[in-house]
C-alpha positions in Angstrom: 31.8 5.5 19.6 34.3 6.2 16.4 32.8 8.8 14.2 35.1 8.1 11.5 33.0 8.6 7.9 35.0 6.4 6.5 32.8 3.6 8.6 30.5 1.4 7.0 27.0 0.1 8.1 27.0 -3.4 9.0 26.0 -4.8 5.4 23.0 -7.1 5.6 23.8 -10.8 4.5 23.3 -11.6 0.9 21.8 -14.1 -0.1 23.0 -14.5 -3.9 24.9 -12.5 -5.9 23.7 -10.0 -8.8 20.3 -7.9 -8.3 17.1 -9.2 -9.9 15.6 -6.5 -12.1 12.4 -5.0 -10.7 9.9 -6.7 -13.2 6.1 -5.5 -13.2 4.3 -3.9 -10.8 5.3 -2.7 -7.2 2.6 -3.1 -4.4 2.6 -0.6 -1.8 0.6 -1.8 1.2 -0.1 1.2 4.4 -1.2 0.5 7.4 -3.1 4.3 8.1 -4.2 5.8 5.0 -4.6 9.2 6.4 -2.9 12.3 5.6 0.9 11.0 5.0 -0.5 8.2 2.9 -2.7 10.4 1.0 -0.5 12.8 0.5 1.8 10.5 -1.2 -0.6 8.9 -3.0 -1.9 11.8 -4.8 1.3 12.8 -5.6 2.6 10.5 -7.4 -0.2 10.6 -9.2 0.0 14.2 -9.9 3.7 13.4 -10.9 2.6 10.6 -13.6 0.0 13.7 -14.8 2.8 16.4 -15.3 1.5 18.4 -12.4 4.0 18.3 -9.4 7.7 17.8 -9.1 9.1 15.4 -6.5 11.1 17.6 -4.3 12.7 16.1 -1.7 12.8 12.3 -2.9 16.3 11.4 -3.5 15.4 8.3 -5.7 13.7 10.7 -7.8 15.9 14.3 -7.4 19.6 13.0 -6.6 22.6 12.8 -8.4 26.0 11.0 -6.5 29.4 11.0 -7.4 30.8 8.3 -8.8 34.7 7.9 -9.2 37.5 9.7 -7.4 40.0 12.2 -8.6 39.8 14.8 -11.6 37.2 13.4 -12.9 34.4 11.9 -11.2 30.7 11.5 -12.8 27.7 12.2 -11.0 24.8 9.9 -11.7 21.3 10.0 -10.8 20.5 7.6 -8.4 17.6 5.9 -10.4 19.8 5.5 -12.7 22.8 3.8 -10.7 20.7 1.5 -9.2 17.6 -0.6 -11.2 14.6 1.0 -8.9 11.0 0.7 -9.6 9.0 3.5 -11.3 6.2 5.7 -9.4 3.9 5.0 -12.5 4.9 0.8 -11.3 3.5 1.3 -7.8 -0.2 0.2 -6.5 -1.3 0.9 -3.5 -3.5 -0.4 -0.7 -4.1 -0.5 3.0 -6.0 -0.5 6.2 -7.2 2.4 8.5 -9.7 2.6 11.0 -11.9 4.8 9.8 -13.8 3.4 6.4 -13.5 6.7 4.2 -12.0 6.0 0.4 -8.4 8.3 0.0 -9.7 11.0 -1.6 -12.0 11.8 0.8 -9.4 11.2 3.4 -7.4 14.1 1.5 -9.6 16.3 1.0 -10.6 16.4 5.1 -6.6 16.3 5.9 -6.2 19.8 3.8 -2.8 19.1 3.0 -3.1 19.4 -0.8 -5.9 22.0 -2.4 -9.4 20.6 -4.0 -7.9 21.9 -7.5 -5.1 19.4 -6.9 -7.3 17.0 -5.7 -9.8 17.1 -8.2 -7.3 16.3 -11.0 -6.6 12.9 -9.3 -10.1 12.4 -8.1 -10.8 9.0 -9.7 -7.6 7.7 -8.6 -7.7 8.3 -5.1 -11.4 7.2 -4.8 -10.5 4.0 -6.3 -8.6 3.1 -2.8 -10.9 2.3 -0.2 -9.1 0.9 3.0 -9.5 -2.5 4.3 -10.8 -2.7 7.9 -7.7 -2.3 10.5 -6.1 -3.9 13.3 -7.1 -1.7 16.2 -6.3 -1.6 20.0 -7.4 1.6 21.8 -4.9 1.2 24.8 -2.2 1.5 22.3 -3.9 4.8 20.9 -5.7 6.4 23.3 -7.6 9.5 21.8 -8.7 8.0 18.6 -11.9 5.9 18.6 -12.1 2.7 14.9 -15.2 2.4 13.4 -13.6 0.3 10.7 -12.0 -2.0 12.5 -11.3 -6.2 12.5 -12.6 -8.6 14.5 -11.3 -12.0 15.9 -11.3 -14.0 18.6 -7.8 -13.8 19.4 -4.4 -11.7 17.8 -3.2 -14.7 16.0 -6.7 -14.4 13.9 -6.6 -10.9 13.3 -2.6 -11.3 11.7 -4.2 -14.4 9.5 -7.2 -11.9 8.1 -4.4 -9.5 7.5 -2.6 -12.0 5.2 -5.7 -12.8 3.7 -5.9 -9.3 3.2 -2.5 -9.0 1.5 -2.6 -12.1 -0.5 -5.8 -11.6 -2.2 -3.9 -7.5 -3.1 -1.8 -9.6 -4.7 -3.7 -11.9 -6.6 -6.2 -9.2 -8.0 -3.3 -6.6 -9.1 -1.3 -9.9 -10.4 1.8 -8.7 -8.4 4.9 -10.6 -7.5 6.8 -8.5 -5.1 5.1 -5.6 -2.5 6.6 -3.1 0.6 4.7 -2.6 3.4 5.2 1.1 5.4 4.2 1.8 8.7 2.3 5.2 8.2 -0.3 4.2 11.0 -0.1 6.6 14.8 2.3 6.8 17.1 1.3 3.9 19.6 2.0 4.2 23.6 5.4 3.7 24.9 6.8 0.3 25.0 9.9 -1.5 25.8 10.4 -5.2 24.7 9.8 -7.6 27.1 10.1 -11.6 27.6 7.1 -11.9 25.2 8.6 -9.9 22.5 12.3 -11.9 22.7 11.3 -15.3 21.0 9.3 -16.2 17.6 7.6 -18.6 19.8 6.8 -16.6 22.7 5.9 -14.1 20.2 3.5 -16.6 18.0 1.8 -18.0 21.5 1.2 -14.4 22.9 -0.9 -13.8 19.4 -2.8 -16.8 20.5 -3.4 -16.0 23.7 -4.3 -12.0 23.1 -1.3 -10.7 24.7 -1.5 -7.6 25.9 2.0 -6.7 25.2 1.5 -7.2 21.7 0.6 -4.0 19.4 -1.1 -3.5 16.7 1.9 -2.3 14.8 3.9 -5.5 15.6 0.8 -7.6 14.1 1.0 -5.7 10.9 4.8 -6.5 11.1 4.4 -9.9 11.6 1.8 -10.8 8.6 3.8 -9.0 6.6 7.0 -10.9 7.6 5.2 -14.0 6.9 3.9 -12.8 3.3 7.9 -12.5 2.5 7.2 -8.6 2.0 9.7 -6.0 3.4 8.2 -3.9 6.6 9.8 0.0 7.4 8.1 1.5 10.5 7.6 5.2 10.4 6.8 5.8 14.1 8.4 5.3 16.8 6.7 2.6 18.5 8.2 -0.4 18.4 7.2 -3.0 15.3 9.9 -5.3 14.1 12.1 -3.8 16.7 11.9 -7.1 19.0 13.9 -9.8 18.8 11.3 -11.9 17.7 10.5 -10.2 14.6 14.2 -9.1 13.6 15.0 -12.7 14.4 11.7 -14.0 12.1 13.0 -11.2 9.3 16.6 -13.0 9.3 15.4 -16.0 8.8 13.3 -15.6 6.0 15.4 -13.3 4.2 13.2 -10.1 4.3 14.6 -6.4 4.8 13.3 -4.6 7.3 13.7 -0.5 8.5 13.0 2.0 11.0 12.1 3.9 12.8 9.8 6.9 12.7 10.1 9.0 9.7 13.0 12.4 10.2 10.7 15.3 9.0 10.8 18.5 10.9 12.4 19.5 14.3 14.6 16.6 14.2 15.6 17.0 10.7 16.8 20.7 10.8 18.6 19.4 14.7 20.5 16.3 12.7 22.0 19.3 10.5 22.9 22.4 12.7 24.0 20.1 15.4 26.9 18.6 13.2 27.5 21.9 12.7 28.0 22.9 16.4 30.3 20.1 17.1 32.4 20.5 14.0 33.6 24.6 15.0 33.7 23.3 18.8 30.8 25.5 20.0 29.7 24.6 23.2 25.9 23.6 23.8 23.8 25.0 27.3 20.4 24.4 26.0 18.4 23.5 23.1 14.6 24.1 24.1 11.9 22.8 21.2 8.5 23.1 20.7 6.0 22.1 17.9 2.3 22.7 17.7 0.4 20.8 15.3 -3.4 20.4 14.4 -3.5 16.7 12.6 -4.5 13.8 13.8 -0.9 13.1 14.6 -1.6 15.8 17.0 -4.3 14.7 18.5 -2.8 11.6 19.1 0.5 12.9 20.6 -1.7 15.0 22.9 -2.1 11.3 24.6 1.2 11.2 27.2 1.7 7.5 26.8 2.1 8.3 22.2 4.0 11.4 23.6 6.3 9.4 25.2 7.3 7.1 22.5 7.8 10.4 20.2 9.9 12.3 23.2 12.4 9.0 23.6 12.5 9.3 19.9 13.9 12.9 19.6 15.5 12.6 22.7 18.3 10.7 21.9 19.7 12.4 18.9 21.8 15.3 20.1 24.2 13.1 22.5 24.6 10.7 19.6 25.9 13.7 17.7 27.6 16.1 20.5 29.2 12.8 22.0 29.0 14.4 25.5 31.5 11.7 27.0 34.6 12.9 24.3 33.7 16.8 24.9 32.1 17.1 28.7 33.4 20.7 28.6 31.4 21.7 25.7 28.3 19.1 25.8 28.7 17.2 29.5 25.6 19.7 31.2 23.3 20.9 28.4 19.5 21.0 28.8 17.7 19.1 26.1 13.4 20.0 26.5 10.9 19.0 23.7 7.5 19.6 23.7 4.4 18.8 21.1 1.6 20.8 21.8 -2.1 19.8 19.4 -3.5 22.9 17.8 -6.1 22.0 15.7 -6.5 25.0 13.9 -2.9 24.6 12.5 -4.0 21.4 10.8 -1.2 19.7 9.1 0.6 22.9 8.8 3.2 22.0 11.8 5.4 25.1 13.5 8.6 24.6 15.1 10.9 26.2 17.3 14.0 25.8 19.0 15.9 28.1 21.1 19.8 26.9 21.1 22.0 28.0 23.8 25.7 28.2 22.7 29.0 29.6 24.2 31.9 30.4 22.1 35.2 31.6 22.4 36.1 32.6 26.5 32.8 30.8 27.1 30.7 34.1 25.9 26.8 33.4 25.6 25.4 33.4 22.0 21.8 32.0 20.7 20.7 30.6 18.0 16.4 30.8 17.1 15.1 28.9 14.2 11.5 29.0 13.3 10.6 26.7 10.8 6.6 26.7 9.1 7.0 23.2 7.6 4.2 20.9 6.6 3.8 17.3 8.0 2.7 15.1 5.0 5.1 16.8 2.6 8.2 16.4 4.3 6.8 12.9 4.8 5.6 11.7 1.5 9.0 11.7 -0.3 10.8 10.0 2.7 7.9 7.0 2.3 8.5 7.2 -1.8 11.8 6.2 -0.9 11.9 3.6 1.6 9.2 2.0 -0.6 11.9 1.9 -3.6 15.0 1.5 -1.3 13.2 -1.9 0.6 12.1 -2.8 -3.1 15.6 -2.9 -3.9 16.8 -4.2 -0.9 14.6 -7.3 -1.3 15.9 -7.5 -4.7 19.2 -7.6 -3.7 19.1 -10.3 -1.1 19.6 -8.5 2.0 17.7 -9.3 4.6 17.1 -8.2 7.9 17.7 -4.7 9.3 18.7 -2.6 6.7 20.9 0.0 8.7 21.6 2.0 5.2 18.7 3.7 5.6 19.0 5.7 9.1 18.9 8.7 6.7 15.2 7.9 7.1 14.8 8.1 10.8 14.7 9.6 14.1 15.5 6.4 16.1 17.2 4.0 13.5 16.8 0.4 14.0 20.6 -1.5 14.5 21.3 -4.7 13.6 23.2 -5.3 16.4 24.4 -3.6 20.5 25.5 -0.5 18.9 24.3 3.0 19.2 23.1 4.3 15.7 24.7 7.3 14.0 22.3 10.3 13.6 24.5 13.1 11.8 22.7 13.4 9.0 25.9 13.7 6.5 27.1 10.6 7.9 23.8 8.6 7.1 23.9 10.1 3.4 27.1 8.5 3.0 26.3 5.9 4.5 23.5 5.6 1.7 25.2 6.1 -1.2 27.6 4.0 -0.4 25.7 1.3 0.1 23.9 2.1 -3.4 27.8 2.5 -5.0 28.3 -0.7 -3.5 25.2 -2.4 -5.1 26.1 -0.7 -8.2 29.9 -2.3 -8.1 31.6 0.9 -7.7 33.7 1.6 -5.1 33.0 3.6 -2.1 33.8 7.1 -1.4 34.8 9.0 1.9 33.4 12.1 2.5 35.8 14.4 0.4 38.5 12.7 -0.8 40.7 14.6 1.5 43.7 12.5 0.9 44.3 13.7 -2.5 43.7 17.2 -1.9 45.9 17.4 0.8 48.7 15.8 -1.3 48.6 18.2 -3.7 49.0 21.3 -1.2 52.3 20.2 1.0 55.2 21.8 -0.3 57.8 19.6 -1.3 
């Protein structure tokens, strides 16, 4: 695989040229409205208030540089690009349990009842719709809110309904759906999954290879509304759906949102592979007390999470170019449900290096993050980016945004990049490229280096 930063994604097909503006409201529609959902939710209402800062949303935070040589600018990305607002977006969505999101919040304990109670009416105006629910797909959680049909096909056409009549009351044009729902059972696409046909006659015929994630997908594909998935289950990874996407011109992403662990691995293993450090072990454990712990307790969701993290470090290390220094290393990961932790998730990772004469060295990180807020700014912008992706007429999978991800969707055979400085770029240069400004490599080596030979 060439590494080369100065690669591009493959850029989606446009469809016409120029980018509409992003007129009126943005509707935001979430399968699971529990504590990442919440979380977001209440923030940017806190935001609109005054109240809270959105650290760690680059739509909201970051500035890029435009323009190469002695004198570059550096512009805020909100204001390269035309994005929504936060105080544009409405929300909605389904979950399987019937409580309103402020209630939701305040049992999920990520933010304090003093915050809380200053966006009170807000959150209490959302009550989730009833939710598309299969219990073999998540096994330790039990829907008392939950849709019935008499087959899959029915239950997609309630969640249209669902999503049409959003739109109609909150007089909305244009709406993102994000996957912010559990971590369903391990899954590989099968013959079902590799035709819009097959795919349309197994929702008929209550298929049981067909998820409730991938019927969200669909009814949202066939509202003409852009779908990310933030788990790692599969959704509009199947041929069907990436095929159904293409041809009606929607963007879709994923998948499963890059928080913690695999986060703080995409950085220090660049790092290791840059100064030619060799790897003999990287050993990580999590323990976490949500109900995304719960449900990872379940080996089938634990699966789908493990494949997940599992393949980022030999994307990075590339173990076939350097077998000396990453041909033999042990790679564990293990997610362990605490429930006294709560959302308050604890990793660590135990790294195993060798360095110069093959000498043993270690490297311990310890990091006390918290779930929901790492999440909510990656879902504020995906919901902005796939706005603006919509906007722009590129459709299908939008491989810009791996930045996002543990396991980034491709638009084609190859094997996604995961070094997190690579996906930047790749990011902001797909949002210079929108802007009509010309790309940028990663450090504009070539004229540096110029002005140091010695003539």
């Amino acid at each position: 695989m060439n590494r080369s930063p100065m690669n591009k994604p493959t850029t989606p097909r446009k469809q016409s040229t120029g980018i509409a503006p992003p007129q009126g409201r943005l509707g935001v529609l979430i399968p699971g409205m529990g504590a990442v959902a919440t979380t977001l939710i209440a923030g940017v209402n806190l935001i609109a208030k005054g109240q809270g800062r959105p650290f760690g949303s680059l739509t909201q935070m970051q500035k890029i540089q435009i323009g190469h040589g002695n004198r570059p600018r550096f512009v805020a990305i909100k204001d390269l690009v035309h994005l929504a607002e936060p105080r544009d977006l409405v929300f909605g969505g389904w979950d399987i349990t019937p409580e309103n999101a402020y209630q939701t919040a305040c049992d999920a304990g990520v933010l304090s009842q003093d915050m809380l109670a200053d966006v009170r009416q807000e959150l209490e105006a959302i009550a989730p719709w009833r939710g598309v629910f299969d219990q073999s797909y998540v096994r330790n959680l039990k829907g008392s809110h939950v849709k019935t049909g008499a087959s899959k096909m029915d239950l997609a056409k309630a969640l249209m309904d669902d999503i049409r009549k959003f739109l109609a009351d909150n007089d909305l044009e244009r709406a993102v759906m994000v996957w912010c729902g559990s971590t369903e059972v391990y899954s590989e696409p099968g013959p079902l999954h590799q035709t819009l046909e097959s795919f349309e006659q197994g929702l008929r015929d209550n298929a049981a290879e067909i998820a409730p994630s991938m019927i969200y997908a669909y009814a949202s594909l066939m509202c003409d509304i852009p779908f990310a998935n933030g788990a790692p289950n599969l959704s509009t990874e199947i041929p069907a759906l990436v095929d159904l996407a293409n041809k009606k011109g929607i963007a879709i992403s994923g998948r499963d949102f890059k928080t913690g662990q695999t986060m703080m691995k995409t950085i220090i293993a660049p790092g290791l592979r840059t100064r030619m450090l060799g790897l003999e072990g990287w050993f990580s454990t999590n323990i976490i007390g949500n109900k995304d712990g719960e449900v990872l307790n379940d080996s089938g969701s634990f699966k789908a999470k493990e494949v997940s993290k599992g393949q980022v470090l030999d994307s990075i290390l590339q173990p076939d170019l350097y077998p000396e220094l990453y041909g033999d290393y042990h790679h564990k990961v293990r997610i362990d449900y605490y429930p006294p932790r709560g959302d308050d998730k604890e990793g660590w990772d135990n790294i195993d290096i060798r360095g110069w004469l093959d000498q043993p060295m270690q490297i311990k990180v310890n990091f006390l993050c918290r779930d929901s807020i790492l999440a909510a700014p990656i879902v504020l912008d995906l919901i902005f980016f796939m706005d603006l992706a919509q906007r722009a007429g590129l459709q299908g999978v939008q491989e810009w945004l791996s930045f996002y991800y543990k396991s980034p969707t491709m638009p084609d055979s190859r094997k996604p990049e995961h070094d997190l400085f690579v996906q930047h770029l790749m990011l902001t240069n797909m949002l210079r490229t929108l802007a009509e400004e010309e790309a940028l490599d990663q450090s504009d080596l070539g004229e540096n280096v110029e002005k140091l030979i010695v003539r």
